[in-house]
C-alpha positions as CSV (number, residue, x, y, z in Angstrom):
1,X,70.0,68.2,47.6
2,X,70.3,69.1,43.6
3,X,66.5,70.7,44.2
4,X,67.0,73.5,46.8
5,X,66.9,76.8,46.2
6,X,68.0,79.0,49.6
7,X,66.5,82.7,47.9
8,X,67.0,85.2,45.6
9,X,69.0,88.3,45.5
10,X,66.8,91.6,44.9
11,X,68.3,95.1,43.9
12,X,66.8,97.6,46.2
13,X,68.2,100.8,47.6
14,X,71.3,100.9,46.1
15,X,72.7,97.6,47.5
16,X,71.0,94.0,46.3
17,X,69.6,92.4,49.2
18,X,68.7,88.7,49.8
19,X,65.3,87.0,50.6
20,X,65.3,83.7,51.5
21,X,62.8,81.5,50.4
22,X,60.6,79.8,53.2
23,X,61.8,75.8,54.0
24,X,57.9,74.8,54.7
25,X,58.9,72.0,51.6
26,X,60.2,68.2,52.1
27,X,64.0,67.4,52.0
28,X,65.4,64.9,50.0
29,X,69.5,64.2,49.8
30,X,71.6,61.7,48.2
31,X,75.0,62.5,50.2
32,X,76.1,59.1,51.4
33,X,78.5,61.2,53.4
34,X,75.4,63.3,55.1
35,X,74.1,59.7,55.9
36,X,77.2,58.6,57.8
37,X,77.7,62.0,59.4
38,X,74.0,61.9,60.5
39,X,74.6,58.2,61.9
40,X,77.9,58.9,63.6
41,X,76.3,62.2,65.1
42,X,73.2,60.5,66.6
43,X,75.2,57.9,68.0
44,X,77.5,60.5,69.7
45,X,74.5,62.2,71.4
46,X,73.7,59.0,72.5
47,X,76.8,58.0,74.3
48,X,76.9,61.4,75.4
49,X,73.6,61.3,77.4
50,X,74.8,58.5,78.7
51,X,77.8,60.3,80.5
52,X,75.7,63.3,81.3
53,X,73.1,60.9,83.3
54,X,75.7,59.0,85.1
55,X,77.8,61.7,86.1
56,X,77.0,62.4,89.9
57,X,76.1,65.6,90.8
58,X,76.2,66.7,86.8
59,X,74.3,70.3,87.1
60,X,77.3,71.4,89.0
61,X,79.4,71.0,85.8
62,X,77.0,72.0,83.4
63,X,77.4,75.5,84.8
64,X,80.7,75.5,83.2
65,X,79.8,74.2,80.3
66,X,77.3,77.5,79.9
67,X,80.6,79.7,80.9
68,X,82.3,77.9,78.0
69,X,79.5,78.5,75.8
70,X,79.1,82.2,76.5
71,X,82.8,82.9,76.3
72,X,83.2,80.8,72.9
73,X,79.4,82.5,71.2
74,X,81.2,86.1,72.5
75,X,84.6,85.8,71.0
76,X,83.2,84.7,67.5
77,X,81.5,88.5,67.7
78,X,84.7,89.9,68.4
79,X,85.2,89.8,72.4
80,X,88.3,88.7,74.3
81,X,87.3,87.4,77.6
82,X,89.1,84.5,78.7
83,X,87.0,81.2,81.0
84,X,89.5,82.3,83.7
85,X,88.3,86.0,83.6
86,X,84.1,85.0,83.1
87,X,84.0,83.0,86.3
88,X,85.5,86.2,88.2
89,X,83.6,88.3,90.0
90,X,83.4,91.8,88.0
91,X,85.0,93.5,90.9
92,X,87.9,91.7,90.3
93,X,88.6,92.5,86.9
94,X,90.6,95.7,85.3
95,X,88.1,98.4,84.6
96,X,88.9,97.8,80.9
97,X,88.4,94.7,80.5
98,X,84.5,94.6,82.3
99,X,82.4,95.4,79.1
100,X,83.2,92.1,77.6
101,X,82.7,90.8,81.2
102,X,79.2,91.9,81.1
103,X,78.5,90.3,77.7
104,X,79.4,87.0,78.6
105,X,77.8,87.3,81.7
106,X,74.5,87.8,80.3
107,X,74.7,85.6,77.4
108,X,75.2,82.9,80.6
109,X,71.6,84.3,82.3
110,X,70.1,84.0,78.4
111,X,71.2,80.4,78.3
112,X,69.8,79.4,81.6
113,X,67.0,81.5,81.6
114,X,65.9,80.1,77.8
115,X,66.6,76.5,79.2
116,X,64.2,77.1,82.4
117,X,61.6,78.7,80.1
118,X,61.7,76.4,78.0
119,X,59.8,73.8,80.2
120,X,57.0,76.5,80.1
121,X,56.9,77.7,76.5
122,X,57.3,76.0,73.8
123,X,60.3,76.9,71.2
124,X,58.9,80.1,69.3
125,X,60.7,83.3,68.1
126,X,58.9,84.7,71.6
127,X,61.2,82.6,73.6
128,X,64.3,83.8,71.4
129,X,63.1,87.5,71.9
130,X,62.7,86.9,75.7
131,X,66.5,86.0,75.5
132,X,67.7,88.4,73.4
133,X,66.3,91.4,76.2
134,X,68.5,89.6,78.6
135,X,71.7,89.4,75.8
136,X,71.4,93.0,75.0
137,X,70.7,94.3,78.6
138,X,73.4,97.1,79.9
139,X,75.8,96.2,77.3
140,X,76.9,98.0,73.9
141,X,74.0,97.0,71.8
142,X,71.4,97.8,74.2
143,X,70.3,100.5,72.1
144,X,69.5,98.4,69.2
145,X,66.3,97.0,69.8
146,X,66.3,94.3,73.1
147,X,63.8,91.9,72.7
148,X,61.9,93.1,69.3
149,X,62.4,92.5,65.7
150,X,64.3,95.2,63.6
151,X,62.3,97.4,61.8
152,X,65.6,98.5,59.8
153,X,67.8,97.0,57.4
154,X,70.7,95.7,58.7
155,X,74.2,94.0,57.1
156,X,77.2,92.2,57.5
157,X,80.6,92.9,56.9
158,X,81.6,96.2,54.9
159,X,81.7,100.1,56.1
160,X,78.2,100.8,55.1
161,X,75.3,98.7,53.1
162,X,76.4,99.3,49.8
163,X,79.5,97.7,50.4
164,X,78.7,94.6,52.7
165,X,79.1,91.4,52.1
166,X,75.4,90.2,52.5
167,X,72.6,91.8,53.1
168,X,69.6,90.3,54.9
169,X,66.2,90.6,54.2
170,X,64.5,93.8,54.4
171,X,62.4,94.3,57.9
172,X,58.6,93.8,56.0
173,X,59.7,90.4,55.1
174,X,60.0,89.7,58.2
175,X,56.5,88.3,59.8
176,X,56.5,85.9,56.9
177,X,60.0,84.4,57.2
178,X,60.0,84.5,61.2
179,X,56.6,82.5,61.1
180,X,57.3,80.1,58.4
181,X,60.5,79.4,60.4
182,X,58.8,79.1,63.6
183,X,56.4,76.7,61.8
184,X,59.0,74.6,60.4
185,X,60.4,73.6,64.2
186,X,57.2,72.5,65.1
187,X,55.8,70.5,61.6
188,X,55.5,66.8,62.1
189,X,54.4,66.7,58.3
190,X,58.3,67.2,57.1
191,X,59.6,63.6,58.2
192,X,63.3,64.8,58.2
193,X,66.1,63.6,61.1
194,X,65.9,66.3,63.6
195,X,69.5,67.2,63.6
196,X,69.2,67.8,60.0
197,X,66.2,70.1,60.9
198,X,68.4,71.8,63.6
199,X,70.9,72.9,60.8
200,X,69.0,73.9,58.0
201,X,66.8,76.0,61.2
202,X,70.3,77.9,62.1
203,X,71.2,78.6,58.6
204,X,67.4,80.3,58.0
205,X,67.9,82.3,61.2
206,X,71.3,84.0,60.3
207,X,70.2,84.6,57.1
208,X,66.9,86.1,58.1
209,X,69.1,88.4,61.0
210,X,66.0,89.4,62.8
211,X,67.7,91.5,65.3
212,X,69.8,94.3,64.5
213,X,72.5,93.4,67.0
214,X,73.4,89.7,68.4
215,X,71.6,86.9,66.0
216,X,74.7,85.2,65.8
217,X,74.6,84.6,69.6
218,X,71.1,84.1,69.4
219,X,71.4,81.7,66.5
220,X,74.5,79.5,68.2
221,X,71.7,79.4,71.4
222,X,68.7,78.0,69.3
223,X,70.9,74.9,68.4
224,X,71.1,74.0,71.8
225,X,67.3,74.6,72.2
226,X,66.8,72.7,69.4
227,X,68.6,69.5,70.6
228,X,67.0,69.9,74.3
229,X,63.2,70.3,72.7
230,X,63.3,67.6,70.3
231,X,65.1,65.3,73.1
232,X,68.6,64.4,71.0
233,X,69.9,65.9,74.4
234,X,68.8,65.1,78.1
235,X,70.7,67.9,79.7
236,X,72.5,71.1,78.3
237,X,75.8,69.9,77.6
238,X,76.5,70.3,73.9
239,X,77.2,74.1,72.7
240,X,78.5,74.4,69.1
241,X,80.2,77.7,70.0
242,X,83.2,76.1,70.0
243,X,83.4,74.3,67.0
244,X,82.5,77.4,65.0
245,X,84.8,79.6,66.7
246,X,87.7,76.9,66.1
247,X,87.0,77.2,62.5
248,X,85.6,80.6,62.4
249,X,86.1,81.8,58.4
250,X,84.8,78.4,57.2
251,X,81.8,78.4,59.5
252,X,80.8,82.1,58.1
253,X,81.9,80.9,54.1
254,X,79.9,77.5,54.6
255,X,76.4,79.9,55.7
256,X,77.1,82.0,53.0
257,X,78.1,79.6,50.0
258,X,74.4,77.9,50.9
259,X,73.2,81.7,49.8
260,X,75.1,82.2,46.5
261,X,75.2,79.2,45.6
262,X,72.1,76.6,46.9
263,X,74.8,74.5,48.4
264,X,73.0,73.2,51.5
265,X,75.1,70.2,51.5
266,X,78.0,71.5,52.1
267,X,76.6,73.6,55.2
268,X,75.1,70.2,56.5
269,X,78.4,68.1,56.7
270,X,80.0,71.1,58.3
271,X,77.4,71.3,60.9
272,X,77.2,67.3,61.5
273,X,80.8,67.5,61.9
274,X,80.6,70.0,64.5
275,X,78.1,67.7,66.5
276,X,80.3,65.2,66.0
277,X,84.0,66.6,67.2
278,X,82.0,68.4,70.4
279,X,79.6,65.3,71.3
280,X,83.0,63.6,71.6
281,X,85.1,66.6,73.5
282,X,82.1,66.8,75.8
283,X,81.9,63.1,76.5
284,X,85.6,63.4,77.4
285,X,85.3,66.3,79.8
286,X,82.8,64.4,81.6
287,X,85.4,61.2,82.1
288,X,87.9,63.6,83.0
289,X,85.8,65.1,85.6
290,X,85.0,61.5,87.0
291,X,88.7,61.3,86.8
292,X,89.8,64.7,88.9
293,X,86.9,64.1,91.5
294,X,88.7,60.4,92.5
295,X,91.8,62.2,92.7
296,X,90.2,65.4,94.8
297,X,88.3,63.2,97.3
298,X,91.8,61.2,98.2
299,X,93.7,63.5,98.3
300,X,91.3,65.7,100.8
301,X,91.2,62.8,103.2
302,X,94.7,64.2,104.1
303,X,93.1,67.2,105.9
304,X,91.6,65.2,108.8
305,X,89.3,67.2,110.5
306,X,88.9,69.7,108.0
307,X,87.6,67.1,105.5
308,X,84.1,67.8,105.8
309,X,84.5,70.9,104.9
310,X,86.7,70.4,102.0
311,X,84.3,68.5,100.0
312,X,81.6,71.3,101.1
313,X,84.0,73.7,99.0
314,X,84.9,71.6,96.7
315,X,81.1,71.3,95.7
316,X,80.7,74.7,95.3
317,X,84.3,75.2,93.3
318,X,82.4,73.5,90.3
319,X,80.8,75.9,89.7
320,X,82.8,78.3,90.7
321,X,86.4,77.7,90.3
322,X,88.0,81.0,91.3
323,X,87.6,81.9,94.7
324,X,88.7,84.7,97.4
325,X,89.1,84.4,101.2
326,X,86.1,86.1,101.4
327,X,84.1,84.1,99.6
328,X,85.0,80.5,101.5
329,X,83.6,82.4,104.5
330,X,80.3,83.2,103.1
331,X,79.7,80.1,101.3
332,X,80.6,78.0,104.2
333,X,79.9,80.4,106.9
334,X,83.2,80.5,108.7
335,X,85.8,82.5,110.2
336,X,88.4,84.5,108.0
337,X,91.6,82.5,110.1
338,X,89.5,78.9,109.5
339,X,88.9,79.9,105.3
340,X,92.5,81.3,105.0
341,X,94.0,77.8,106.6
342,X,91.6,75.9,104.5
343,X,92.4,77.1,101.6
344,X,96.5,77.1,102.3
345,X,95.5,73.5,102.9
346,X,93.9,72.6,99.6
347,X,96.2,74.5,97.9
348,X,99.3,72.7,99.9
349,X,98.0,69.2,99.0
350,X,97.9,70.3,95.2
351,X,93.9,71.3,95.0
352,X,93.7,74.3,94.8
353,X,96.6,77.2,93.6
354,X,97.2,80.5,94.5
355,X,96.9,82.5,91.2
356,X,98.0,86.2,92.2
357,X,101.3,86.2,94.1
358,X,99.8,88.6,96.3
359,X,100.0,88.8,100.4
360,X,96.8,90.1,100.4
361,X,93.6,90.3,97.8
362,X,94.4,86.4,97.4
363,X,92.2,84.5,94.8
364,X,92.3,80.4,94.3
365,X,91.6,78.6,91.4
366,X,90.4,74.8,91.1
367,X,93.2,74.9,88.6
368,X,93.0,71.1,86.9
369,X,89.1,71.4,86.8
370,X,89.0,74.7,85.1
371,X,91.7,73.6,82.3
372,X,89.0,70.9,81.2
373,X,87.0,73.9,79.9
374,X,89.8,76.5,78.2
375,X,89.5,77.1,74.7
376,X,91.4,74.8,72.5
């Protein structure tokens, strides 16, 4: 892509900030390594809707796929909460450690409340506000703006603007950028593959940094969007979060080099190669849930009588992994004696595990299942 041009730098205030130039233009590349990427990426997608369609009961583990998600996008902005700690309830956390708690727990509502919506409206920089509210709601940056475009000048990296590392465009650029951007989702007249599309879209957004707190979040979301609304995805089960965190310096230095130095195609065979690795991880979670749900229905045929209701918390363990006393007798509506046996049961014939040592305050944890989705 010898003819693209991602902006200028401008000296303003003090500090030289960046506007990028708007992508309403056709693409053309000569990478033959784009090419095979591109190919090799599609056909992961593929095979990858094919596991998410013939997984029984798959919405049950897409929910964890979302806690994934949310933990990865989180720790990328500098949180520490672990998958074991999101699927907690917050009462059982230390006090300390409940801020970050509350950030991954509403980047989680964001994702599914985005995905719902999106059925309704289509993919606009209205939906991304909507979701934004709900990422910035009671947490630290919930004085910077929820829902609306910043009508200050931002930055990343560095102690104050004149030192950062980039600057983003300043906020009366904004309406132009935003609606070219929005534009260029939506443009049938650019005949470029979508995924392609879907990574020159994130690059325009982080450089733009409409919000003044939690566009990289935002940004790692609208690739999912992306891949639902032009249908490279049936269901929600590919987050890039992952991928970027695993290789978190190159993933910022690839977004940047396309900046300084017009270097989209660089960024593009990072990105494919991110679809790529988590297409595959994804598709292999999804075996190795086949896998584990053999091995859990045998082995809960041991319990006899108490079968039934085995598989009745078993179905509800997929989505939430970690589980107290308590909670077996609301979900199932039983007596504390019959969800304390139940549970020393599952946890007897290798199920479930006790995870606190305690005599009392116990919590289980679907322990096999929930090592599919820790971060690598």
């Amino acid at each position: 892509m010898k003819k693209f041009k991602a902006g200028i730098f401008t000296k303003q205030h003090g500090y030289k900030g960046f506007k990028p130039y708007p992508i309403q233009y056709p693409f053309e590349w000569e990478s033959d390594v784009v090419i095979k990427l591109l190919s090799e990426a599609n056909l992961m997608l593929g095979e990858l809707n094919v596991y998410s369609e013939l997984v029984p009961d798959v919405n049950f583990f897409i929910e964890m796929h979302k806690v994934k998600e949310a933990t990865n996008s989180t720790r990328i902005e500098g949180t520490q909460t672990s998958i074991d700690e999101a699927v907690l309830k917050k009462a059982n956390l230390a006090p300390q450690k409940r801020d970050d708690w509350q950030e991954v727990r509403n980047y989680i509502e964001a994702i599914n409340y985005s995905i719902e919506r999106l059925d309704k409206l289509p993919l606009s920089i209205r939906l991304l506000k909507e979701a934004h509210a709900i990422l910035l709601s009671g947490v630290r940056g919930e004085h910077k703006m929820p829902g609306e475009i910043r009508t200050s000048q931002n930055w990343i990296g560095g102690a104050s603007i004149e030192s950062a590392v980039f600057v983003p465009p300043h906020p009366s650029e904004l309406p132009e950028l935003l609606g070219n951007l929005e534009f260029f989702w939506h443009d049938e007249k650019i005949t470029i593959p979508e995924l392609i599309r879907i990574a020159i879209s994130h690059y325009q957004f982080e450089t733009i940094h409409p919000f003044l707190d939690g566009n990289g979040r935002i940004g790692r979301l609208l690739i999912t969007l992306q891949l639902l609304h032009y249908g490279l995805l049936k269901k929600p089960v590919l987050y890039l979060s992952a991928f970027f965190e695993q290789h978190r310096v190159e993933y910022t230095d690839s977004l940047l080099r396309v900046s300084t130095s017009n270097d989209l195609d660089q960024w593009l065979r990072f990105f494919l190669t991110g679809i790529i690795r988590i297409a595959k991880e994804s598709k292999e979670t999804f075996v190795n849930i086949g896998k584990l749900r053999e091995k859990y229905h045998e082995a809960i045929l041991e319990l006899g009588k108490r079968s039934k209701l085995a598989n009745q918390l078993l179905q509800h363990l997929y989505t939430n992994p970690i589980i107290s006393p308590r909670d077996v007798e609301q979900v199932l509506e039983i007596t504390p004696a019959t969800a304390n046996r139940l549970l020393k049961e599952m946890d007897k014939i290798g199920i479930l595990k006790e995870r606190t040592g305690f005599s009392r305050n116990r919590l289980y944890e679907l322990h096999e299942y929930l090592s599919l989705f820790q971060i690598k």
